[in-house]
BASE-171334 format. One record per residue (C-alpha): y, z, x. Coordinates in steps of 0.05 Angstrom, whole numbers, padded with zeros to 5 digits, always signed. Layout:
<vextis>
YZX ...
</vextis>
This chain:
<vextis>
+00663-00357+00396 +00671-00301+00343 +00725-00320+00295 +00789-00278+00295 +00796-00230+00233 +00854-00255+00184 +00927-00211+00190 +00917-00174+00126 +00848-00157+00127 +00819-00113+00185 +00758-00113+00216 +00699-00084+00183 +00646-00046+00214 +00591-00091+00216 +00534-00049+00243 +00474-00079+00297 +00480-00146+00269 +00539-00203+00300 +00600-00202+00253 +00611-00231+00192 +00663-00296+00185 +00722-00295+00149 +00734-00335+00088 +00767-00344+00022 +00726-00320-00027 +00701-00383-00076 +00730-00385-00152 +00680-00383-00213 +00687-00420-00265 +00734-00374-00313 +00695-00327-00343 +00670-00336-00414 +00608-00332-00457 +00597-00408-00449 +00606-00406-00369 +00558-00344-00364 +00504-00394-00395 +00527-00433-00341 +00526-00385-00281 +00466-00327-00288 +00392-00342-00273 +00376-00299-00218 +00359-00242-00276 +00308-00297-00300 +00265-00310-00245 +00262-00226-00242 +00244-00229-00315 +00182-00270-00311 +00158-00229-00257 +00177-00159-00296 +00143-00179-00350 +00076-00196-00333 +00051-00120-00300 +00098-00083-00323 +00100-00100-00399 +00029-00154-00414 -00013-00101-00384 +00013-00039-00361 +00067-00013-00411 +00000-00023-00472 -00054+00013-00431 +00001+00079-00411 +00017+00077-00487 -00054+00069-00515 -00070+00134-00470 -00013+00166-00480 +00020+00149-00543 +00100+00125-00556 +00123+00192-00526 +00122+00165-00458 +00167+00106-00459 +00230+00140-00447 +00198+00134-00374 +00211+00057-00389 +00284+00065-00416 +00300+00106-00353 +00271+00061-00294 +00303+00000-00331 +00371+00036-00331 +00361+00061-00254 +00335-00003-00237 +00385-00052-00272 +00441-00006-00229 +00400-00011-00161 +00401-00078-00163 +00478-00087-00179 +00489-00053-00124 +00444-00097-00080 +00480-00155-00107 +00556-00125-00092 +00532-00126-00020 +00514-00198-00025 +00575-00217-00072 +00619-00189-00012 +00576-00224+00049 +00536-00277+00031 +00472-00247+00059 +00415-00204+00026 +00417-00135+00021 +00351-00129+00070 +00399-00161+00111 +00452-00093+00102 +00396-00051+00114 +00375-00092+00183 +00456-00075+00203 +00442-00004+00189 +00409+00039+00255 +00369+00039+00290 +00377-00036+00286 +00347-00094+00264 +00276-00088+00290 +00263-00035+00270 +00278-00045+00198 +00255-00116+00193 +00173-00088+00208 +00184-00026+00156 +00209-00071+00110 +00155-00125+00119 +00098-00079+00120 +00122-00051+00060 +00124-00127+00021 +00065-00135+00052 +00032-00080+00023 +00056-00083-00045 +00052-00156-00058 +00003-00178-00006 -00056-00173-00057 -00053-00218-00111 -00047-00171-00172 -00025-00212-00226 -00066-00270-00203 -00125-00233-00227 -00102-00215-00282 -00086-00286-00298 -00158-00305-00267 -00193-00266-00322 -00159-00294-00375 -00173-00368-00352 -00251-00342-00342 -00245-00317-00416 -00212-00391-00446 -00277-00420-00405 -00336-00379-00435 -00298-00345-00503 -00298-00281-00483 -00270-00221-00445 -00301-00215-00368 -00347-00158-00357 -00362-00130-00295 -00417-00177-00286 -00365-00236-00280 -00332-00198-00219 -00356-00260-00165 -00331-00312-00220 -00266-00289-00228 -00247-00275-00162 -00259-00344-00142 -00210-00368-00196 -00161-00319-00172 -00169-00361-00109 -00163-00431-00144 -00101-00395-00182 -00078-00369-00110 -00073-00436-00083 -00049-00470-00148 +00009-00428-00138 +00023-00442-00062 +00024-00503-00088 +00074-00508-00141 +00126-00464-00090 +00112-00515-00031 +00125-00576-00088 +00213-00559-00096 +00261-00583-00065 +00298-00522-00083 +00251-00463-00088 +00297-00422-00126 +00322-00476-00165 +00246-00488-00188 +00239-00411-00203 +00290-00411-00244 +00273-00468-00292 +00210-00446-00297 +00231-00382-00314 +00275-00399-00375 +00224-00442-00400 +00173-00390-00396 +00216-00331-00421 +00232-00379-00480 +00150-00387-00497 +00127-00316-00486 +00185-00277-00523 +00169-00326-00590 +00097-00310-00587 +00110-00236-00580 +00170-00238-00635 +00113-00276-00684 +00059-00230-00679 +00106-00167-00681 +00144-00190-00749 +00072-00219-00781 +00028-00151-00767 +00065-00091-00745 +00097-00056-00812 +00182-00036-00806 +00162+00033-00802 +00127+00030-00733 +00183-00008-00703 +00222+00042-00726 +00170+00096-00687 +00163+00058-00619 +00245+00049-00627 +00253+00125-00632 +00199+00130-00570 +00240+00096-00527 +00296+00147-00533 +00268+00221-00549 +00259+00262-00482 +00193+00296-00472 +00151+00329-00423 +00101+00293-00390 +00023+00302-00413 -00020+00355-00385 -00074+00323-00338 -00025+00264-00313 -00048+00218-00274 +00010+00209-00219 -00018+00138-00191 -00012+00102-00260 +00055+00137-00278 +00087+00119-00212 +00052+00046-00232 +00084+00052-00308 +00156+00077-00277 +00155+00017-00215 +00129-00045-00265 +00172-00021-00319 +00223-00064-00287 +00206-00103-00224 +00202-00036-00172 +00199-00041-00095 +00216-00100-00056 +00218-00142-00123 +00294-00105-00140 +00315-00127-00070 +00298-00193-00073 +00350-00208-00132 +00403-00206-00072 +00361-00263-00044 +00368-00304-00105 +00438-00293-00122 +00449-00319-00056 +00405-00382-00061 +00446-00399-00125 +00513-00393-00087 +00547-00323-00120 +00605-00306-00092 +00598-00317-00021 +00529-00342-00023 +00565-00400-00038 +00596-00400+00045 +00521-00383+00067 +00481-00434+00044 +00398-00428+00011 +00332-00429+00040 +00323-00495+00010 +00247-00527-00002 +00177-00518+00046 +00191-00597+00057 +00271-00601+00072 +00300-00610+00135 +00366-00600+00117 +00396-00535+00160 +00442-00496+00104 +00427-00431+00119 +00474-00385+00158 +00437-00328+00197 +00503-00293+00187 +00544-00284+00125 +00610-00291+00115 +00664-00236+00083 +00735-00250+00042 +00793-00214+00064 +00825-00162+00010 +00886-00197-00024 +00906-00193-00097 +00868-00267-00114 +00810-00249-00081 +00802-00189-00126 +00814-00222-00186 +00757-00273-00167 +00703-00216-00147 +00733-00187-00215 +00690-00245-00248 +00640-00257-00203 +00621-00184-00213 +00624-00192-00288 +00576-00251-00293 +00530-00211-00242 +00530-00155-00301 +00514-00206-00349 +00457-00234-00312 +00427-00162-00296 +00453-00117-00353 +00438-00167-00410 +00390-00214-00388 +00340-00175-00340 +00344-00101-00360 +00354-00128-00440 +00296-00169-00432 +00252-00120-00396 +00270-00077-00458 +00263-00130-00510 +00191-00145-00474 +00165-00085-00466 +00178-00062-00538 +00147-00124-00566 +00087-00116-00539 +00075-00030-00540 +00087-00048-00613 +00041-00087-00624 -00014-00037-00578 +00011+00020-00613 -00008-00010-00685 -00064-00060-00660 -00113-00024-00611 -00153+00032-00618 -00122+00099-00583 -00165+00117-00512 -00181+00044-00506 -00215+00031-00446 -00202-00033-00404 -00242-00053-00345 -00208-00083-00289 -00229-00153-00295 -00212-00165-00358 -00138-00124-00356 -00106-00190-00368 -00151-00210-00436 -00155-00141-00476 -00089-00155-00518 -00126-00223-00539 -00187-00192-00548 -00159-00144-00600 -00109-00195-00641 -00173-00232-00647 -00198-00184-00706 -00137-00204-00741 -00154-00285-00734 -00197-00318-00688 -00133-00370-00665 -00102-00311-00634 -00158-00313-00582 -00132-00381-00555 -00055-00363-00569 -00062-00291-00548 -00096-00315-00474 -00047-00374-00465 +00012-00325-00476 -00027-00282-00418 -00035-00328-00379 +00040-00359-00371 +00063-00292-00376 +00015-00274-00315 +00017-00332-00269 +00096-00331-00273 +00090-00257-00250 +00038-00287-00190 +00089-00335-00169 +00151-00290-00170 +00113-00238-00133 +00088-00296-00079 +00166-00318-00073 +00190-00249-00063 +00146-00227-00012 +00150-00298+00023 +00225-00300+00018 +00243-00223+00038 +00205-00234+00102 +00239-00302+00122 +00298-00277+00099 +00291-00207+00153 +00264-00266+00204 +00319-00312+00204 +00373-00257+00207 +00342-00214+00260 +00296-00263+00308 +00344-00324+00339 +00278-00352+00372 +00256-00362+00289 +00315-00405+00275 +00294-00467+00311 +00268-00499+00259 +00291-00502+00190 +00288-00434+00138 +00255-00479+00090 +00199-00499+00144 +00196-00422+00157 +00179-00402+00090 +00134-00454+00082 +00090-00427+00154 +00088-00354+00114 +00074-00385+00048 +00011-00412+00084 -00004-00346+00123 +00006-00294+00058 -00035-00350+00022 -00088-00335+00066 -00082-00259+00057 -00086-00272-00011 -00145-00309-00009 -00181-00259+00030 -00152-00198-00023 -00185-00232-00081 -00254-00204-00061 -00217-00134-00042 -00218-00110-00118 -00203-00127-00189 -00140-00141-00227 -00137-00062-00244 -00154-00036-00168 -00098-00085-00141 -00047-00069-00192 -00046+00003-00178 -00036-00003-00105 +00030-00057-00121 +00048+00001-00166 +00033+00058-00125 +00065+00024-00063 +00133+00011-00104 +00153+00070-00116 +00169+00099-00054 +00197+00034-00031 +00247+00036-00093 +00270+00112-00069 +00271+00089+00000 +00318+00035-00015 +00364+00066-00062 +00384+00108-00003 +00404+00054+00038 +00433+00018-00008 +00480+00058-00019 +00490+00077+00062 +00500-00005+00070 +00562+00001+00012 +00598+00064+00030 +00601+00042+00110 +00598-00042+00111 +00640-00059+00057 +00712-00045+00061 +00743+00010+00004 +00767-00037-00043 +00700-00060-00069 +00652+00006-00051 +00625+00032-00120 +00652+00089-00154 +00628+00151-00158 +00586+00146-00214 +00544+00091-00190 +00533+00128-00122 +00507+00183-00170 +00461+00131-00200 +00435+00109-00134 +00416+00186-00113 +00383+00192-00188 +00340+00130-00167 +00313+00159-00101 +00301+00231-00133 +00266+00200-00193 +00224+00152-00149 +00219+00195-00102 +00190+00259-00144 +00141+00202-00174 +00114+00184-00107 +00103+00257-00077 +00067+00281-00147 +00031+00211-00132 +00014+00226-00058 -00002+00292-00079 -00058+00282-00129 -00084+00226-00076 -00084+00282-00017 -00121+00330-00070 
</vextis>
């Protein structure tokens, strides 16, 4: 029976999905700096898988090639990208449900969405990127020294062991997001005290002064670009693709606004049923506003400070260090793209070998399991909202069966290429996705959510800025590859 609409709230459009429930929309606790401590930790999980691509390997090698000039690429896809994923999370903060979910309401329906939208995880996360990268630096802590090409066969077999380590440590919560995040703060807290160490110990105040100023001065882009590794740089810089959408996920799974009415995907092993296949909306009255009021404000906290200042705050750190610390037109080979940062700090003292790989490798492996949660999760997620025969069993015992079956990908994409091959093609595939999806983001909040809480004009701006500069990237991209 579809529940009747309340008096002063009328019925929203609500697209090719059923309709949304009606209920009062759940009080935070009031807002303050001590309850945002208290609330955020979606922006952390995103974090930990930001920084491992984007900032350990790719940020250094772009600005080893091409010097500090290029990072106001950085400063604007952390800016376009902190704004496209508020706006992925207003859809949730209103509903309850992912913003892959919006899109599967949009036409032609859910079906059709659902397979672009897998394919597309699929193809950007299906290949275990960082877990090579974290591979060759565990091959490096076994034999003391970076992998050549040589030690191709040996480290894709750890990337399997690694692979399955990490299936592993996903299946093992009760909560999965509950383990993601804990992890996550623990690791952020590790990684950012290495990087703040080496930084204040070696790099002078006048080149943080220089990579400071790169960060901000506008430039044209170098002659004889190559379009794969700057749509790579302008994706990773950030989290790019489906790893923006999946913060809607999250934010759900820890109960944000009316998350809290739709319940979480729970653990590989529960049985409990929480999850709603269809979300549930707030009519418009003058408390409910006041409530989204802070609900909104500690989602800015969580992606404004914490994800998009941290991305920043990361990727400075460490293109200081490369800018002062390796040689310019350094060239890394694939297998070892996890181990080169070590391998240089090492001419400053041998210890940083051990401390510079065990940095690379947390930050690394926390990138592999973010990216094996998002592309797990965005997939049961479209399943459970779009395919009633799915939701027989639990969403927990869902996620675990595709946990096992993109395990098994994985497995097989370990022999498929080296940490370099299968980090451009994550790269290379975000892009587009992240222009794709600004679009329809902001279709899903100017038609399903009702005027009061569409964004202003400013931020629909932002939203076409994202898909032109993601989408110029990707047809210069496509363009060199068709030449």
């Amino acid at each position: 029976m579809k529940p009747e609409p309340q008096p002063d709230s009328p019925p929203q459009p609500h697209g090719c999905l059923p309709p949304w429930r009606v209920e009062e929309l759940p009080a935070p606790l009031p807002f303050s700096a001590r309850n945002a401590l208290r609330t955020i930790g979606p922006g952390a999980i995103l974090l930990v898988g930001a920084i491992g691509m984007g900032e350990w390997v790719v940020g250094p090698m772009f600005v080893v090639q091409h010097g500090r000039g290029i990072l106001w690429i950085a400063t604007l896809a952390f800016i376009l990208q902190s704004l496209l994923n508020l706006e992925a999370v207003r859809y949730t903060l209103y509903t309850g449900e992912p913003i892959l979910t919006g899109f599967m309401r949009l036409r032609p329906g859910p079906g059709v969405w659902g397979s672009v939208y897998t394919l597309g995880a699929v193809a950007q996360l299906g290949l275990p990127a960082a877990t090579a990268g974290s591979a060759g630096i565990v091959f490096a802590m076994g034999v003391g020294r970076a992998p050549a090409a040589g030690d191709a066969a040996n480290v894709a077999w750890i990337t399997v062991a690694l692979v399955l380590v990490a299936a592993a440590v996903l299946a093992s919560g009760k909560k999965v997001e509950r383990l993601l995040e804990r992890a996550s703060w623990l690791m952020i807290a590790y990684i950012f005290a290495f990087l703040i160490w080496v930084n204040v110990a070696f790099v002078p105040a006048a080149e943080w002064q220089r990579t400071f100023i790169g960060f901000f001065q506008v430039g044209a882009l170098p002659k004889e670009m190559d379009f794969v590794m700057l749509a790579v740089f302008a994706s990773l810089a950030g989290s790019g693709g489906v790893g923006n959408l999946a913060i809607a996920s999250w934010f759900r799974d820890k109960g944000f606004g009316m998350g809290a009415k739709t319940g979480n995907l729970g653990g590989v092993w529960s049985q409990e049923q929480t999850l709603s296949p269809t979300g549930a909306v707030f009519p418009i009255t003058p408390e409910n506003l006041r409530r989204w009021r802070d609900w909104w404000r500690y989602s800015m906290v969580d992606q404004s400070l914490l994800w998009a200042g941290g991305c920043i705050i990361g990727m400075f750190l460490m293109v200081n260090l490369a800018a002062n610390l390796f040689t310019p037109g350094l060239k890394i080979s694939g297998v070892a793209a996890g181990v080169f940062q070590a391998a240089e700090m090492r001419k400053l003292w041998e210890g940083f070998w051990w401390l510079g790989l065990l940095n690379g490798f947390w930050i690394l492996f926390s990138t592999a399991l973010t990216n094996t949660d998002v592309l797990v999760r965005l997939v049961t997620d479209m399943a459970w909202a779009g395919a009633p025969k799915v939701r027989r069993m639990p969403a927990g015992r869902i996620y675990g069966g595709l946990l096992l079956l993109f395990t098994g990908l994985a497995v097989l994409g370990a022999f498929l290429g080296d940490a370099r091959t299968l980090l451009a093609i994550l790269g290379a595939t975000a892009a587009p996705i992240t222009a794709f999806s600004a679009v329809q983001i902001l279709r899903v909040n100017t038609t399903l959510l009702p005027p009061e809480l569409r964004p202003p004009l400013w931020r629909r701006a932002a939203l076409v800025l994202c898909a032109l500069f993601y989408g110029g990237v990707s047809i210069g991209m496509f363009w060199q590859l068709a030449r």
